[in-house]
C-alpha positions in Angstrom: -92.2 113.8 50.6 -93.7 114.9 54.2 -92.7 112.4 57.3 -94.9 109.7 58.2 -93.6 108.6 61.5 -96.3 107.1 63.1 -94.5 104.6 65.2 -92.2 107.9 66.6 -95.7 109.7 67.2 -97.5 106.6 68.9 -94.6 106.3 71.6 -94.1 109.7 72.1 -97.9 110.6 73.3 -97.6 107.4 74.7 -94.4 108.5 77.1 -96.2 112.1 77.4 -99.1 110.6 78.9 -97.4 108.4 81.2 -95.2 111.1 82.3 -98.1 113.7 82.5 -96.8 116.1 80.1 -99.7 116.4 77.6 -102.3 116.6 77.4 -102.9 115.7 81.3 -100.5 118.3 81.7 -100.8 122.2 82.2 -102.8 123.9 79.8 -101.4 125.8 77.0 -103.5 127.0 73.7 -100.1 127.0 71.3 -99.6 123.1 72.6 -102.7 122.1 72.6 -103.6 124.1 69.2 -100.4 121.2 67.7 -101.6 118.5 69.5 -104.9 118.8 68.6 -104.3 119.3 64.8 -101.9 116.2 66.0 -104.9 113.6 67.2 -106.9 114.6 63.9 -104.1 113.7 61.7 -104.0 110.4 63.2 -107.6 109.8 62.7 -107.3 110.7 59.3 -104.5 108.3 59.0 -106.1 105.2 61.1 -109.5 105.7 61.4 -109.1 105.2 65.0 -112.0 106.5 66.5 -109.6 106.7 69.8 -108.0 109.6 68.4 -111.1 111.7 67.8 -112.6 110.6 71.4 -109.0 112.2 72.5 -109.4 115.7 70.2 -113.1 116.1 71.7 -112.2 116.0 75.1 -109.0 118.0 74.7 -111.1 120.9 73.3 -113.2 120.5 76.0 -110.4 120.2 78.9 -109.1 123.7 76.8 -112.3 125.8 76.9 -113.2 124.5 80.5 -109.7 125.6 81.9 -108.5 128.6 79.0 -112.0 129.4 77.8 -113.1 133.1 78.6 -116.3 135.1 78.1 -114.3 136.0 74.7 -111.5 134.7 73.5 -108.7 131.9 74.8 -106.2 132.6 78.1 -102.7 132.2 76.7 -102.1 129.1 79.6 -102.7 128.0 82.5 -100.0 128.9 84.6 -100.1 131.8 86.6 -97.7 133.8 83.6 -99.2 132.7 81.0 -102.1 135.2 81.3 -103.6 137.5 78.5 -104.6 136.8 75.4 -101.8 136.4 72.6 -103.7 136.8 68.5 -101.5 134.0 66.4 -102.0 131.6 69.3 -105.5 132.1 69.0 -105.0 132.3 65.3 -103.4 129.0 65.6 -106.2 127.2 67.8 -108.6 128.4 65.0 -106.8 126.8 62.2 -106.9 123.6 64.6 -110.8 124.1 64.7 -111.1 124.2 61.4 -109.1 121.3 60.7 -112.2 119.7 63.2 -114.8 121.1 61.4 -114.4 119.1 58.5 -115.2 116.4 60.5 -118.2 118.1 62.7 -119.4 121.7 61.8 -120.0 121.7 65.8 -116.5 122.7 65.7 -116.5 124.7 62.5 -119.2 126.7 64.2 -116.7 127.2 67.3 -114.1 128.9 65.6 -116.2 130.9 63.3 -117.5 132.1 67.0 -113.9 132.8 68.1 -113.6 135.1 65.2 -116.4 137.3 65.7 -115.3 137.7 69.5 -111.6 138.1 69.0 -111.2 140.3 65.8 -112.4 143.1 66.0 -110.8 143.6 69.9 -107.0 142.8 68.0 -107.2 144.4 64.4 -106.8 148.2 64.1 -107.4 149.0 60.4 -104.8 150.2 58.4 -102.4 149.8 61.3 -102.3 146.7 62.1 -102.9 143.8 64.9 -101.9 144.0 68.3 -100.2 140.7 69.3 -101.3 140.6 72.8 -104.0 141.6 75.1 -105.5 142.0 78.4 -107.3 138.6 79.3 -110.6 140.2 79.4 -109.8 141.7 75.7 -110.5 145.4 77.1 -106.9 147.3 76.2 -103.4 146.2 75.0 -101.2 144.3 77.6 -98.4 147.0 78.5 -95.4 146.8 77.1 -96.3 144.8 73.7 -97.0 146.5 70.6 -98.4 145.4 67.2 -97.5 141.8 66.3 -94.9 141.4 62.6 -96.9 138.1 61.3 -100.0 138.1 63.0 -101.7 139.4 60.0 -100.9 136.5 58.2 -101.6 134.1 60.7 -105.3 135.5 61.0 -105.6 135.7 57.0 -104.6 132.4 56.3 -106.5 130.8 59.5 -110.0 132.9 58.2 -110.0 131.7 54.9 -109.4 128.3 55.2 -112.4 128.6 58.0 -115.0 130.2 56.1 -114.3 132.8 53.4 -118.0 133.8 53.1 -118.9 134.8 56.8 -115.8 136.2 57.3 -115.0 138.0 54.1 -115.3 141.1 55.7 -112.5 140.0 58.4 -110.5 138.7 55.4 -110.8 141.8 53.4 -109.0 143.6 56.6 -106.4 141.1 56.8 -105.7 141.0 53.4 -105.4 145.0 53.1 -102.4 145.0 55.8 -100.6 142.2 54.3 -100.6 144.3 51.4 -99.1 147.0 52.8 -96.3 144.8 54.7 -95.3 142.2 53.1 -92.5 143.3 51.1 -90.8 145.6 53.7 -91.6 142.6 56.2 -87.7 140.8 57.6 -87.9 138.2 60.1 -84.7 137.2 61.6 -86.3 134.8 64.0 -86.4 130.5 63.4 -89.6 129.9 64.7 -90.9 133.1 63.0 -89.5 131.8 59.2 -90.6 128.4 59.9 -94.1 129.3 60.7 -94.2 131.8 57.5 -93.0 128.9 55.1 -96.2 127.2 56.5 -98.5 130.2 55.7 -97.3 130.6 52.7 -97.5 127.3 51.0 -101.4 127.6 51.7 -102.0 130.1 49.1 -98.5 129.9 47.3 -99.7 132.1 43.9 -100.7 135.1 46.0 -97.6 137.7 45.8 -97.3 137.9 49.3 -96.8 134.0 49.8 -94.3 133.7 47.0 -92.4 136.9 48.1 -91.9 135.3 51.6 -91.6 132.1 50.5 -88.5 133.2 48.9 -87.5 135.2 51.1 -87.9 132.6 54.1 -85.4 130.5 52.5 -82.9 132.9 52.2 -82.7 133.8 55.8 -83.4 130.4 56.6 -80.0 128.6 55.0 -78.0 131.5 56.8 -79.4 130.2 60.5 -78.5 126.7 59.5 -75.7 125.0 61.4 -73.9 122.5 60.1 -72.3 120.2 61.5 -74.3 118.7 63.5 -77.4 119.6 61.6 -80.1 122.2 63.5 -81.1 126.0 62.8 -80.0 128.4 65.1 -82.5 131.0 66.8 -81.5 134.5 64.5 -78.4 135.6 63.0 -75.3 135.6 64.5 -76.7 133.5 67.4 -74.5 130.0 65.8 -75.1 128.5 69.5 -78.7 129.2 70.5 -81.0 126.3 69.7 -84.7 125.5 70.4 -85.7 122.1 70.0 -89.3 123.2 69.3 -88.6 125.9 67.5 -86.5 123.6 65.1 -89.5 121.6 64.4 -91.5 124.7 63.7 -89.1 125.2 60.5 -89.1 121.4 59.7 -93.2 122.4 59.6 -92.3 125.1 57.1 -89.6 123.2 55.0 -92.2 120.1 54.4 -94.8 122.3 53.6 -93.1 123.1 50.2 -90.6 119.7 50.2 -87.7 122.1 50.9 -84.5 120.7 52.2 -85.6 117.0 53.0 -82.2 115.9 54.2 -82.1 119.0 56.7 -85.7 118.3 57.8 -84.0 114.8 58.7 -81.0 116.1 60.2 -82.5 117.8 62.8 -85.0 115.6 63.3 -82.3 113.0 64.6 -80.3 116.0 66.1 -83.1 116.7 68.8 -83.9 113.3 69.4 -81.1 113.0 71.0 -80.3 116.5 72.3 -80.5 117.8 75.8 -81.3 121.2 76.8 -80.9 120.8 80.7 -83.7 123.0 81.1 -87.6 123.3 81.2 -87.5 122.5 77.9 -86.4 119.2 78.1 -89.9 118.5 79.6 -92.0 120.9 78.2 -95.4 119.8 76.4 -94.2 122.2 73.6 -91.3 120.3 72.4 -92.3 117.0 72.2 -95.8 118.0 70.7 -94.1 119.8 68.2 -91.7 117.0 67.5 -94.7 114.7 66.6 -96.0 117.5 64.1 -92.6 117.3 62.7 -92.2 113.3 62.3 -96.1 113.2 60.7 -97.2 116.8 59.9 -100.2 114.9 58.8 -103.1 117.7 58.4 -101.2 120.5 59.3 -100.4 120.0 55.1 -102.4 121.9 52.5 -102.2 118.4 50.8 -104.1 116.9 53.1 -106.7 119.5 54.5 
């Protein structure tokens, strides 16, 4: 069964808050696209209408400060510029998740589509993975992204399958031609595919990954003490966040419960020494991972 952690979740936006880590913290649409899924799944859960005076404003604070004439900046600091598609991809599965509630925000994303799509997708080929912040050309040096067809398919048709069947048809036709040559040797990567896949789990390319996620999955995992490592052959690199980005995947099917625990109590615990240690993105991703809440096909 999923995690339902709400007293971990409370005290740990509590302790980001007071320590101005999120969301009074730097801007940055992958966090914020977690944490606002985050404060809907705790409305859904309570009722609380504190947690959806808390989503409105963040996707206010996001557009004011990330918001551009199309599209979302990647973050606020000066290095975080361009436009990256599965973070944007991810922010519109967050909108949707808010358009059940208000088709304001339903309306929004559908509107991020229309801008964003066609600038990213080259047909038959594929879609870039990151762009200029003013969605003119490519940003040097990066190429077409391995996953970021999925993340646009599943996002779109859990949005709105009729006004963007056209965009869904184009997603759907490189999936097709990728998705059984497709390898990712990544954690975050195979985590994050678990959790596309278990939206749509008949479809032959969800089950082929699914499958095929696991695989590569138990040969990252690192035991004792109990965490995945980043790719293969790399037994001593860990990422908290990325971690909880598989514990995402794993609960999205009920795979591998007692691992999901494991390094759930492993990271609580464990110090990086570095940015990380601080950064909005780990300990917003560790309250996804303790209540995964709508992030969940189950309870979309």
């Amino acid at each position: 069964m999923p995690l339902t952690d709400l007293t971990y979740v409370k005290q740990k936006l509590d302790w980001m808050e007071e320590n101005e880590i999120w969301p009074n913290g730097l801007r940055y649409l992958w966090t914020d696209a977690f944490g606002l899924v985050l404060y809907l799944s705790l409305y859904d859960k309570t009722k609380d209408p504190v947690y959806l005076s808390k989503a409105k404003v963040l996707v206010e604070k996001v557009y004011h400060v990330l918001g551009r004439k199309n599209g979302l900046r990647i973050g606020e600091e000066p290095d975080r510029d361009g436009q990256y598609y599965h973070y944007l991809a991810m922010w519109i599965y967050a909108l949707s998740c808010f358009g059940k509630i208000d088709k304001t925000y339903k309306d929004l994303a559908v509107s991020l589509v229309k801008q964003i799509h066609s600038r990213f997708v080259i047909r038959g080929r594929g879609v870039i993975w990151k762009m200029q912040e003013d969605l003119s050309a490519p940003y040097p040096g990066y190429g077409l992204g391995a996953m970021d067809a999925y993340d646009g398919y599943v996002a779109y048709k859990l949005l709105d399958s009729d006004s963007l069947a056209q965009e869904i048809d184009e997603m759907r036709a490189l999936i097709s031609q990728s998705y059984r040559s497709l390898l990712i040797d990544q954690d975050l990567g195979l985590g994050m595919m678990l959790w596309l896949c278990h939206f749509f789990p008949d479809e032959d390319w969800a089950m082929h990954q699914e499958k095929q996620s696991i695989i590569l999955l138990e040969q990252l995992w690192i035991d004792p003490p109990g965490y995945f490592c980043r790719q293969s052959g790399w037994k001593e690199m860990k990422f908290a966040f990325t971690n909880y980005g598989i514990s995402l995947g794993l609960q999205s099917f009920d795979h591998w419960p007692n691992r999901v625990q494991q390094l759930n109590t492993f990271f609580d615990s464990y110090v990086s020494n570095d940015e990380y240690d601080t950064n909005a993105i780990t300990h917003v991703m560790a309250c996804a991972s303790h209540y995964p809440g709508l992030f969940l096909k189950s309870a979309v």
